[in-house]
C-alpha positions as CSV (number, residue, x, y, z in Angstrom):
1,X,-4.7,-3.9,-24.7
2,X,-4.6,-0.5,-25.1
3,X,-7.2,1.2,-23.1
4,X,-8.1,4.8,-22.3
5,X,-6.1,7.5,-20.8
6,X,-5.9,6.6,-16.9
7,X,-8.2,8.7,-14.3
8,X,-7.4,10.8,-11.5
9,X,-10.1,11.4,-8.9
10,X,-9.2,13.9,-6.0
11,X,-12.0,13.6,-3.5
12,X,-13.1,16.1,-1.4
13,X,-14.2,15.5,2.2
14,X,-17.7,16.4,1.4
15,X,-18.1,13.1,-1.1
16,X,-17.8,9.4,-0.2
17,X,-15.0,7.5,-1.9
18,X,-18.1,5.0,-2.6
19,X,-20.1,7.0,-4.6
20,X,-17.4,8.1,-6.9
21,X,-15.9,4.6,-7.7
22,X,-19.6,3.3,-8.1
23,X,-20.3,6.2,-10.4
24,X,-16.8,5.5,-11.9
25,X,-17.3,1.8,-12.6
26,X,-20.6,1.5,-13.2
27,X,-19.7,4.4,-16.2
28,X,-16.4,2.2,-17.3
29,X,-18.2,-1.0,-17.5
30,X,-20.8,0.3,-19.7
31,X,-18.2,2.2,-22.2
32,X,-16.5,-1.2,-22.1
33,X,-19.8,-2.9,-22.5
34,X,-18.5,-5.6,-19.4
35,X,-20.1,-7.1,-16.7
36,X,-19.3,-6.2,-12.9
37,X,-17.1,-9.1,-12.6
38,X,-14.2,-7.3,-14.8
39,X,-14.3,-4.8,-12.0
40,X,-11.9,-4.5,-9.4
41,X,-10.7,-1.9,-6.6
42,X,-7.6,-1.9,-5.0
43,X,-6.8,-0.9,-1.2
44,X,-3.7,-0.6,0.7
45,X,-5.0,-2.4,3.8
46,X,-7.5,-5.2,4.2
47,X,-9.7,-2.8,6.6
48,X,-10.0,-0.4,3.5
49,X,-11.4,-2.9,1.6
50,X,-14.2,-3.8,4.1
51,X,-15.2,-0.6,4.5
52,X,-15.4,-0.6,1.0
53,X,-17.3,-3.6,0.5
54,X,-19.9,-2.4,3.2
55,X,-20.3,1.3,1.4
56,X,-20.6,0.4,-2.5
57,X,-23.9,0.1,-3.8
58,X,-24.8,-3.6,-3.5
59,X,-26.2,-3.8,-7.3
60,X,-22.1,-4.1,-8.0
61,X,-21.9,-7.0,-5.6
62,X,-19.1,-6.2,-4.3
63,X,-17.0,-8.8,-2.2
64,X,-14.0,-8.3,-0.6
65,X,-11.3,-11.2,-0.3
66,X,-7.8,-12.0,0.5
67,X,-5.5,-13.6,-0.8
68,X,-6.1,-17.1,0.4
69,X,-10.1,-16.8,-0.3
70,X,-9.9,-15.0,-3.9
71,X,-12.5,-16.3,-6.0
72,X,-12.0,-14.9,-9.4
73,X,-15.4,-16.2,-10.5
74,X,-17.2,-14.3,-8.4
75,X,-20.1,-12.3,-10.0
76,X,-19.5,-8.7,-8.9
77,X,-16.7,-6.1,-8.4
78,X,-14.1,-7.9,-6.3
79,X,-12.1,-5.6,-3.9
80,X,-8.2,-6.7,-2.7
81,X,-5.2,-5.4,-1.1
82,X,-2.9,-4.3,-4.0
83,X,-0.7,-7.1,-2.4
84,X,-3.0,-9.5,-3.3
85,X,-3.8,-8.2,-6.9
86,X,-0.1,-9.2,-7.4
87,X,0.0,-11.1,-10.8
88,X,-4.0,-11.2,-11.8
89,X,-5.2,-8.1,-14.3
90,X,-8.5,-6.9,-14.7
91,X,-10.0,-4.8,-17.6
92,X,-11.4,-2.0,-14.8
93,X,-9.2,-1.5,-12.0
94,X,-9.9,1.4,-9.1
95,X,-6.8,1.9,-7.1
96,X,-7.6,3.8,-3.9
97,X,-6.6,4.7,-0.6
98,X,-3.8,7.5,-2.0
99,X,-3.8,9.6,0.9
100,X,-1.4,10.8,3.3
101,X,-0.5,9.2,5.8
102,X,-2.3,5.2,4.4
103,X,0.2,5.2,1.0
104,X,3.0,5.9,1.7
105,X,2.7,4.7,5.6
106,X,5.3,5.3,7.5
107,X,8.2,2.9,7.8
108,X,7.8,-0.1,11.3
109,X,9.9,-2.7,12.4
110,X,13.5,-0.9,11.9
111,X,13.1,0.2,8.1
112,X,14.7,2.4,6.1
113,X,12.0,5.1,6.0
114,X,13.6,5.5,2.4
115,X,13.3,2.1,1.7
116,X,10.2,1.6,2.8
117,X,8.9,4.6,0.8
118,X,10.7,3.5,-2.3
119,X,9.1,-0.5,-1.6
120,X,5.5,0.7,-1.2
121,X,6.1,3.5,-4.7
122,X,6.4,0.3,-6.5
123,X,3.2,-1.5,-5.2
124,X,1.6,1.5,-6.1
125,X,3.2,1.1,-9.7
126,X,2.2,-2.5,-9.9
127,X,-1.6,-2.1,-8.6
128,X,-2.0,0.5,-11.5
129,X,-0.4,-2.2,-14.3
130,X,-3.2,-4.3,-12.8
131,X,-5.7,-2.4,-15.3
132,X,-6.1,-3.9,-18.9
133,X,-8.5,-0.9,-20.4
134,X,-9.2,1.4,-17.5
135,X,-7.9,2.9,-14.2
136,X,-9.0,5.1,-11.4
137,X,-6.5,6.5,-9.4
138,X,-8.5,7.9,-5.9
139,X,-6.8,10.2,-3.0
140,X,-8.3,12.8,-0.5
141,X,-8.0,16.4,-2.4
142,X,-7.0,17.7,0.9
143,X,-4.4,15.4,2.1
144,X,-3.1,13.6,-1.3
145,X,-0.6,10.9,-1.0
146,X,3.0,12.1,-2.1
147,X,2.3,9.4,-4.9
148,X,-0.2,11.5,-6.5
149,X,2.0,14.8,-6.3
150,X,4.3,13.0,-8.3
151,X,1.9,11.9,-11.2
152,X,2.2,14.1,-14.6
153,X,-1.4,15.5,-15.3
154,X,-0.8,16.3,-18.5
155,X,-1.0,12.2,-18.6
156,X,-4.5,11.6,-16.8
157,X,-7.9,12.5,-16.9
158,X,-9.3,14.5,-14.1
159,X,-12.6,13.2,-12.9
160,X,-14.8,15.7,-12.0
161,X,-17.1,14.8,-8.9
């Protein structure tokens, strides 16, 4: 499919990253004309995406899972580590978490900091091919991830909070 041009959200520190993916979503699937269940965000840790499912608006019923418990059925806006979203595709996909310091982390266990950098860039790329018709892309406006620096804008839309 070809969807719309992808979505850039810098937050600042006086919003919730809640309110502007429910706002986001909630807008997406009703352009789309879909039901929550074609939503999904993903996180770069699994604590993100509790935190998550305890702040969005519970008219989404949002759930988040793992990889072992992922139930694509489910009848709401499922939330996942971008590990986990390897190989499924969703028409509205929210990546988040793009802030300094969560994506990139930096490198453990002996690493290449390099390497690791390089290894995380591309998880980044493949949670963003996740989308079929839309994407968010979310960081902190004051402490964006180096991912995010890197993006064209000439290529996105910039949501305005």
């Amino acid at each position: 499919f070809h969807g719309e041009v992808p979505t850039l959200a810098l937050i600042s520190s006086d919003i919730p990253e809640s309110e502007i993916l429910e706002n986001w979503i909630r807008s997406a699937l009703l352009q789309e004309r879909l039901p929550a269940t074609c939503a999904a965000i993903l996180c770069p840790t699994k604590a993100h995406c509790s935190k998550l499912e305890k702040a969005i608006d519970s008219t989404l019923r949002p759930k988040a899972f793992t990889s072992g418990n992922l139930d694509l059925s489910h009848p709401g806006v499922k939330i996942m580590t971008m590990h986990s979203a390897k190989g499924l595709q969703f028409p509205i996909v929210a990546v988040t978490g793009l802030d300094q310091g969560w994506m990139p982390r930096h490198a453990s266990g002996g690493m290449d900091e390099a390497e690791s950098v390089q290894k995380q860039r591309r998880l980044f790329f493949v949670a963003c091919s996740r989308a079929m018709r839309r994407l968010l892309v979310c960081g902190r406006e004051d402490r964006p991830s180096e991912f995010l620096k890197d993006l064209d804008r000439d290529h996105w839309e910039i949501y305005e909070n």
